[in-house]
SEVEXKE-808716 format. One record per residue (C-alpha): residue in three letters; x, y, z. Coordinates in steps of 0.2 Angstrom, whole numbers, padded with zeros to 4 digits, always signed. Example, Ala and Ser with C-alpha at 12.3 -4.5 7.8 and 13.67 -1.06 7.14 Angstrom:
! residues 2
ALA+0062-0022+0039
SER+0068-0005+0036
! end
This chain:
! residues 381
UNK-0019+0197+0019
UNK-0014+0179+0024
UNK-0006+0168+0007
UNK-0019+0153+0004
UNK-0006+0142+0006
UNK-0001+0145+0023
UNK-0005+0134+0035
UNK-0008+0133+0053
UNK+0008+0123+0062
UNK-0002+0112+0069
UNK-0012+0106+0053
UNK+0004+0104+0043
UNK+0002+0088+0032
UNK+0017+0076+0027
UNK+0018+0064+0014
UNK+0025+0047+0021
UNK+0030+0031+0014
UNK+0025+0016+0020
UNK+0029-0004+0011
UNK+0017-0018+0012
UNK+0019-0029+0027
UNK+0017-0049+0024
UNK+0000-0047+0026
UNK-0014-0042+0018
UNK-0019-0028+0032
UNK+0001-0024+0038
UNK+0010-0010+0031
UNK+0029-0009+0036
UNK+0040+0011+0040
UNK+0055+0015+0044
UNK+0057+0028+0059
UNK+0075+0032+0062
UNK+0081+0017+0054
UNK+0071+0005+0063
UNK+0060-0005+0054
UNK+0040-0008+0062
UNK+0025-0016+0054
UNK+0007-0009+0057
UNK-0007-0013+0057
UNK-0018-0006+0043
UNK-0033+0003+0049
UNK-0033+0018+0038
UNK-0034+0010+0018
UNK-0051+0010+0011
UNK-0043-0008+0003
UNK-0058-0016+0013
UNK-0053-0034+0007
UNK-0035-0034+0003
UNK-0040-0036-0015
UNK-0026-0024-0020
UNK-0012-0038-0014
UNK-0024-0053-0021
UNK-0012-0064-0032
UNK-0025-0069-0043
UNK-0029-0050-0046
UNK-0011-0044-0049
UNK-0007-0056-0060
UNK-0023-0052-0071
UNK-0019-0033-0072
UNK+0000-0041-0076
UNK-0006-0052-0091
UNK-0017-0038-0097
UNK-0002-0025-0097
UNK+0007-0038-0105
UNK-0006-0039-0120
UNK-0014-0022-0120
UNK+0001-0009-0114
UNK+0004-0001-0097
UNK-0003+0014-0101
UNK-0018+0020-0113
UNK-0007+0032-0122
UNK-0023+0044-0125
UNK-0043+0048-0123
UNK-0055+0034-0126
UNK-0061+0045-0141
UNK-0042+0046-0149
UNK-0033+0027-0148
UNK-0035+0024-0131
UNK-0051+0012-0130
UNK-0045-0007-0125
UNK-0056-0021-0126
UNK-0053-0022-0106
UNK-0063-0007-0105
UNK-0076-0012-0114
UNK-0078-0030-0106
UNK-0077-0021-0090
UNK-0090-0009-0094
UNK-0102-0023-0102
UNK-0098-0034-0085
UNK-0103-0020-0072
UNK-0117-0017-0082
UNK-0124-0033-0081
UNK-0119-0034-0062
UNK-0127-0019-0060
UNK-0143-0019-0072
UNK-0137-0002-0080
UNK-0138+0001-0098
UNK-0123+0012-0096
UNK-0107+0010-0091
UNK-0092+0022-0092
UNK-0074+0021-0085
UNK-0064+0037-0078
UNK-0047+0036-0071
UNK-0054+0044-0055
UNK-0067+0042-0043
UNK-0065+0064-0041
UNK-0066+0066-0062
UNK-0082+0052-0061
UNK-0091+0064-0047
UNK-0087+0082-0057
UNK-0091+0073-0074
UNK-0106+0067-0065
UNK-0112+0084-0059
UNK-0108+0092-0075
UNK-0120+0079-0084
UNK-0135+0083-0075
UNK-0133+0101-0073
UNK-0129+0118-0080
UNK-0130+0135-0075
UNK-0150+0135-0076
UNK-0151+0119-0062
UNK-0152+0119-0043
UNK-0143+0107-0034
UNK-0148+0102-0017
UNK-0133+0091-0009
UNK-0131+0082+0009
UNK-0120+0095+0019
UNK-0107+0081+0019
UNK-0104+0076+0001
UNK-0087+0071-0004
UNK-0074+0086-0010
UNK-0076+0080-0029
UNK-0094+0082-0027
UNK-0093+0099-0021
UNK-0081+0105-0034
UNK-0090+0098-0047
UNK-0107+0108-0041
UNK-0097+0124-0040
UNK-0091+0121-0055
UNK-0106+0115-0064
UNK-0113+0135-0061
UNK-0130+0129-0053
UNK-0135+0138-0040
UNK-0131+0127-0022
UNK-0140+0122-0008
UNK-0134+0109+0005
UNK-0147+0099+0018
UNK-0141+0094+0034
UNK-0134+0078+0034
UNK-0147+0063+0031
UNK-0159+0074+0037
UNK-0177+0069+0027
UNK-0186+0083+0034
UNK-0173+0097+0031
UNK-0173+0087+0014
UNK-0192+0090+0006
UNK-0193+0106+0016
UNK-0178+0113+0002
UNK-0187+0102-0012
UNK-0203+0109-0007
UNK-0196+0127-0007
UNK-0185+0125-0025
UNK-0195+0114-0034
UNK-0209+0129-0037
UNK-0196+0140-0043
UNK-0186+0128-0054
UNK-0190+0112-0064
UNK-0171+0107-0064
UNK-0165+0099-0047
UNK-0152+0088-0045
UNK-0150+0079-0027
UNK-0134+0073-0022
UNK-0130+0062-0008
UNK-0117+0046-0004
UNK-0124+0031-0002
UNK-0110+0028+0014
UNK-0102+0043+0020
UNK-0083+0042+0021
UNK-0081+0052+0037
UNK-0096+0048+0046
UNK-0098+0031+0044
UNK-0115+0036+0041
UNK-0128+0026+0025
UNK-0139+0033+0019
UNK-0158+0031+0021
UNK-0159+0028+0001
UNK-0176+0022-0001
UNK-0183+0035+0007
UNK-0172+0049-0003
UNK-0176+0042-0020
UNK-0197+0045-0016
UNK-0193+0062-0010
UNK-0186+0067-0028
UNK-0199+0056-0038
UNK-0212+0066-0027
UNK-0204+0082-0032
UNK-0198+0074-0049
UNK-0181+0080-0051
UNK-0164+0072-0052
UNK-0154+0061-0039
UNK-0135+0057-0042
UNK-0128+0043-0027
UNK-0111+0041-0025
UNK-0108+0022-0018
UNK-0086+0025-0019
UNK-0088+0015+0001
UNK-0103+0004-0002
UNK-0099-0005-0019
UNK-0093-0022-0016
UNK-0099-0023+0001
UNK-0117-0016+0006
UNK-0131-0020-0002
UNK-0139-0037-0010
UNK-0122-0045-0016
UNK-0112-0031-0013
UNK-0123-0021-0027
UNK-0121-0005-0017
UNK-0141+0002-0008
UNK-0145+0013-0024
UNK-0148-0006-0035
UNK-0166-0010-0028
UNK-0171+0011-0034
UNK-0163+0011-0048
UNK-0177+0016-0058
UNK-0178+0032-0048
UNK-0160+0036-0047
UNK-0150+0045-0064
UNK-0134+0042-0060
UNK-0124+0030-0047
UNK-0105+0035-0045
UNK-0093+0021-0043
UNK-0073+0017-0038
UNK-0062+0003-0039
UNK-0049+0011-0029
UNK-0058+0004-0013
UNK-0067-0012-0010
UNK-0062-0018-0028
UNK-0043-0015-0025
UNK-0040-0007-0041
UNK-0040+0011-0046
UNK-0052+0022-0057
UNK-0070+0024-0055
UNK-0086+0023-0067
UNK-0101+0031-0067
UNK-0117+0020-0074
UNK-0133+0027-0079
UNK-0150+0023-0093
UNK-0142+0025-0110
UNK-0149+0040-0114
UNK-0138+0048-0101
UNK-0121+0035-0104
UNK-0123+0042-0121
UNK-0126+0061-0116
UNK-0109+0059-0105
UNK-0100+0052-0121
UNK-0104+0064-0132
UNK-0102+0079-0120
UNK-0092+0076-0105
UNK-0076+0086-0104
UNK-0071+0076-0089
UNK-0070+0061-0101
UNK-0066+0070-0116
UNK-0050+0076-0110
UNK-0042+0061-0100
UNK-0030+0048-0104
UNK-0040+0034-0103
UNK-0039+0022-0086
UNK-0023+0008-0087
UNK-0028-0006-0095
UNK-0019-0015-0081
UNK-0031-0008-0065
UNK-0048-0010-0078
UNK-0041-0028-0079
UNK-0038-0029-0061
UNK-0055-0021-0058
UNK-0064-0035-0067
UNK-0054-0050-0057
UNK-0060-0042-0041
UNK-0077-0040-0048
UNK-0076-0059-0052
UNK-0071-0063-0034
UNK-0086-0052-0027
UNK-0097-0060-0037
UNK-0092-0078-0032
UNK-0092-0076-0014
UNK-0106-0065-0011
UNK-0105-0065+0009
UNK-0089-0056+0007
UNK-0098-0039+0012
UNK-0108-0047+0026
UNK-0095-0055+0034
UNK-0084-0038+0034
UNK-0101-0031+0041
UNK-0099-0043+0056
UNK-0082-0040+0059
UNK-0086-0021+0058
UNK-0102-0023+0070
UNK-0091-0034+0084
UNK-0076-0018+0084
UNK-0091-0006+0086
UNK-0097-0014+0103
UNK-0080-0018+0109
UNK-0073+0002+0109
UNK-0091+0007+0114
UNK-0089-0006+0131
UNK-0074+0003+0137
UNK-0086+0017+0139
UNK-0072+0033+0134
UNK-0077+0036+0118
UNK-0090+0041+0106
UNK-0090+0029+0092
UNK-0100+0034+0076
UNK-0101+0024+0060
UNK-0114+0012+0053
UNK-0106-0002+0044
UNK-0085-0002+0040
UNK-0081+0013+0042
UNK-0079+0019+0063
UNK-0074+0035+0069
UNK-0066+0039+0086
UNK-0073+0058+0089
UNK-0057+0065+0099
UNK-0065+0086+0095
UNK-0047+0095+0100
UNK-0036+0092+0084
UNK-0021+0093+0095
UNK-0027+0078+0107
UNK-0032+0068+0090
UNK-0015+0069+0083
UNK-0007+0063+0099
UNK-0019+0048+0099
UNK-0013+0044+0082
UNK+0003+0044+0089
UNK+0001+0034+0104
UNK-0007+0021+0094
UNK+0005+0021+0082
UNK+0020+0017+0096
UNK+0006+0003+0098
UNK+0008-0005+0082
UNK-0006+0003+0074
UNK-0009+0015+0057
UNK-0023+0023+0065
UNK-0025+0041+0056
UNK-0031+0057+0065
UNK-0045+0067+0053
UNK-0043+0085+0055
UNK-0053+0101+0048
UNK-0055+0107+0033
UNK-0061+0087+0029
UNK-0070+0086+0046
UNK-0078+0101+0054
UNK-0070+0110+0069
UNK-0072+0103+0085
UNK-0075+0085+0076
UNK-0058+0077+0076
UNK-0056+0059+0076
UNK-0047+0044+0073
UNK-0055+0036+0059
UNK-0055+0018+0058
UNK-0056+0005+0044
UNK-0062-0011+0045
UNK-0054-0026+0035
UNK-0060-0043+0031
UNK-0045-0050+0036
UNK-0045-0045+0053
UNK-0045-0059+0068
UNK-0049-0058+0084
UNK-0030-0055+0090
UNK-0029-0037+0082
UNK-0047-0031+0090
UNK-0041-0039+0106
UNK-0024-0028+0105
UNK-0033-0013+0098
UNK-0044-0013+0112
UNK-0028-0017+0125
UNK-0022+0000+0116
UNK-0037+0009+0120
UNK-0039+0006+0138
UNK-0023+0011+0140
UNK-0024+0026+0132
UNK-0024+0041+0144
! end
């Protein structure tokens, strides 16, 4: 039999190391002792707000005042006034009742999953939900079941199926998939499981901050009809950690029973801090995500004119489908030699025969990277 951990040459993975470059979308590495800057097109730090001066310096303060590290669980001595003001802050930003901090977006999705199921519950989840999602369904003992990707039809003909067998369903979906590129059509999900009346969990890691009225993420206007929304600060906010908000009733469910939480060192006091100057900042200039979305709509059209690739992706997030993993990893190469950090995604995170370069957008973009990038392309053979 073949050890797990044995893995194909060709899908070998190597940490590297890159340094920031001088600016908020360059990264600098070192390849045989010479020194080359890139451009940034892999992060999911969508607005640079993890080398914001303003944001730095109030996660430096805070660690300053309320320690590095939190030393234990929230429920031991680890609870900081800096979680609490962030939870009460995102509450309000959010109109939630409940807000609670994890030092993970991945512990946030299996806590998550954990809370609104157990052994007894079905869970019907979008066929491309995150990793952390997926563990915490398998872990959570409910019985599986995955619809095709933002497929409504293939959704109600599951809910219709289950709900006559089962009163406990919990869907799961993101809100923006992280692969695809691809939102989902929220409204129309949330009245699916209030006509079948069972649960809905939305995990808006890629939206928050950006899509959405005032960067809110797409589950705010369905709130009523939604029981959980999963969040993360490791992306648009350019912190790390995640939340998960919810009625209170639940928030206070998770508190009391959520091992996930239970059994964590709570998140830094520095990145909650952090966290909460970027909130401030999204929150002051509310066409942050807009603006993003332009720049993201104008790189769509200009790689779909040169007419060689199939671009997918709805809003910052664009994918380059290559298929052959090989080829895909020698187009990250070649783009690289061009100046660019432009990361090939191979199965087991995409399916077979869906390789592709995955690109992310970033606010600070001008016109003289797209025009470069798309130089790059052309030339690509």
């Amino acid at each position: 039999t073949m050890d797990k951990f044995q893995t194909p040459k060709n899908r070998i993975r190597k940490l590297r190391v890159l340094s920031l470059g001088d600016k908020p979308h360059e990264f600098k590495t070192s390849v045989k002792n010479i020194d080359t800057t890139l451009v940034d097109l892999s992060s999911n730090d969508y607005f640079g707000l993890s080398r914001d001066r303003d944001v730095i310096n109030a996660a430096h303060e805070t660690s300053l005042n309320e320690g590095l590290g939190s030393g234990s669980s929230r429920f031991i001595s680890g609870s900081r006034p800096i979680h609490k003001l962030l939870e009460s802050n995102l509450g309000k930003w959010l109109n939630q009742d409940s807000v609670l901090l994890f030092p993970s977006g991945y512990q946030a999705n299996i806590a998550a999953i954990q809370a609104l199921t157990d052994k007894n519950s079905i869970i019907i989840a979008d066929r491309l939900i995150h990793n952390s999602l997926l563990v915490g369904a398998k872990a959570s003992g409910a019985k599986l079941i995955r619809f095709l990707h933002n497929n409504l039809k293939d959704l109600e003909n599951k809910l219709s199926k289950y709900s006559i067998i089962n009163n406990s369903i919990l869907v799961v979906v993101e809100s923006l998939y992280s692969m695809e590129g691809s939102i989902a059509p929220i409204e129309k999900i949330t009245k699916l499981c209030k006509k079948y009346n069972c649960k809905l969990l939305v995990d808006e890691a890629h939206a928050l901050g950006i899509l959405g009225n005032k960067g809110k993420g797409l589950s705010y206007p369905f709130l009523d009809s939604i029981s959980m929304v999963s969040g993360t600060f490791g992306k648009a906010f350019g912190s790390g950690g995640a939340f998960l908000a919810s009625n209170e009733k639940i928030g206070e469910m998770l508190i009391q029973s959520s091992s996930p939480f239970r059994y964590t060192t709570a998140l830094s006091p520095s990145l909650a801090a952090g966290a909460l100057k970027s909130l401030q900042k999204i929150k002051k200039n509310q066409y942050l995500g807009s603006d993003l979305l332009k720049i993201s709509k104008r790189w769509k059209k200009e790689i779909e004119h040169i007419g060689k690739y199939e671009v997918i992706g709805d809003a910052h997030i664009l994918s380059l489908i290559i298929g052959d993993e090989d080829k895909t990893m020698m187009m990250q190469k070649f783009l690289e030699d061009k100046g660019f950090l432009a990361v090939g995604i191979r199965p087991p995170t995409v399916p077979a025969g869906k390789s592709r370069i995955r690109l992310t957008i970033r606010s600070s973009f001008n016109t003289n990277i797209l025009k470069n990038f798309i130089s790059a392309l052309k030339a690509y053979k």
